[in-house]
N, C-alpha and C positions, 0 to 999 in steps of 0.2 A: 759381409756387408748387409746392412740393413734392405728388408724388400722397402721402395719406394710409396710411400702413403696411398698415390695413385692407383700403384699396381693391386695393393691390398683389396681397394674402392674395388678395380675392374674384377681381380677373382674371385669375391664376395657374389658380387653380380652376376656373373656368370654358374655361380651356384646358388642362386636363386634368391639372394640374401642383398640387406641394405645394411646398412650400420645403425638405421633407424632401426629397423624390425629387429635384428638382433635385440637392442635392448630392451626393447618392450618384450620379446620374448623371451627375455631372462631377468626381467622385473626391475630393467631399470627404467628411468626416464628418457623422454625422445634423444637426447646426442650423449649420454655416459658412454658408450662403449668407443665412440668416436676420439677420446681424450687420449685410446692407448696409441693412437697414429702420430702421436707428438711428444709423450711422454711416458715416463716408465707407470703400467696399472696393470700390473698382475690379473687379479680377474678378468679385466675388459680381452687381452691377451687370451688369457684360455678361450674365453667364450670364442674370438675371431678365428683362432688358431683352430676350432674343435669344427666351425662352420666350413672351413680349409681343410679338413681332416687331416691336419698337419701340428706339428708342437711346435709351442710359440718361441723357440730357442731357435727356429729352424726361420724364421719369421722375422725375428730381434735377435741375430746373436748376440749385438754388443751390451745390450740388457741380462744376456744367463752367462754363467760360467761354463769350462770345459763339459763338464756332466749333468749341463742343464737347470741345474740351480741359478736361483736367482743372486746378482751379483757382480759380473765382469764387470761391469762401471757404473753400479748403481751403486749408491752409497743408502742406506737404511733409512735416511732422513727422504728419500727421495720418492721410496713407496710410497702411493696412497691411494688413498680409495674413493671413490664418491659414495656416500650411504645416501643420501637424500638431497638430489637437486645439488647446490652448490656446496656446501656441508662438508668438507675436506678432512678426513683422518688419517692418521698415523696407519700402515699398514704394518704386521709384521715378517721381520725375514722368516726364513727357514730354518736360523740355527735359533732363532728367537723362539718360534715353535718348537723346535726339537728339546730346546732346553726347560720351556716350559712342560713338556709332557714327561721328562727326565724326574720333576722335582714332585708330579702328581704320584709317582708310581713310588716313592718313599713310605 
């Protein structure tokens, strides 16, 4: 089961951490990282997961698969990312990547 949005907010906190300063310290804007407390955002996840010294599967199971992959009930279309402010893109999975690093080494 998923950790609780709150509870996220309070362990942050207690590690010296907001959701605000998070992003500004990892270059995003005042609330990006705050988006992964309600939906699936791979990066926003690692940065919170890394401020927890925890992995973000342990966090969101129902976001990763068995081995930690992105996946258990996210469907591809549902990754994304914030690049700039409200600016929404397409994120890619893992086998997306895996396959495109397959086709470079041709």
């Amino acid at each position: 089961m998923d950790w609780d949005p709150a509870d996220i907010v309070a362990a942050l906190r207690k590690e010296g951490w907001s959701l605000r300063r998070l992003s500004f310290a990892n270059g995003y804007r005042t609330n990006a990282v705050k988006h992964a407390l309600r939906r699936p955002y791979p990066q926003a996840e690692r940065i919170i997961a890394g401020a927890l010294q925890r992995d973000p599967a342990e966090i969101w199971p129902s976001r990763y698969g068995p081995f930690g992959g992105v996946g258990a009930q996210t469907s591809p279309a549902e990754l994304t990312t914030c690049t700039h402010g409200d600016n929404w893109v397409k994120d890619t999975t893992l086998q997306e990547r895996a396959n495109a690093g397959a086709d470079d080494s041709e």
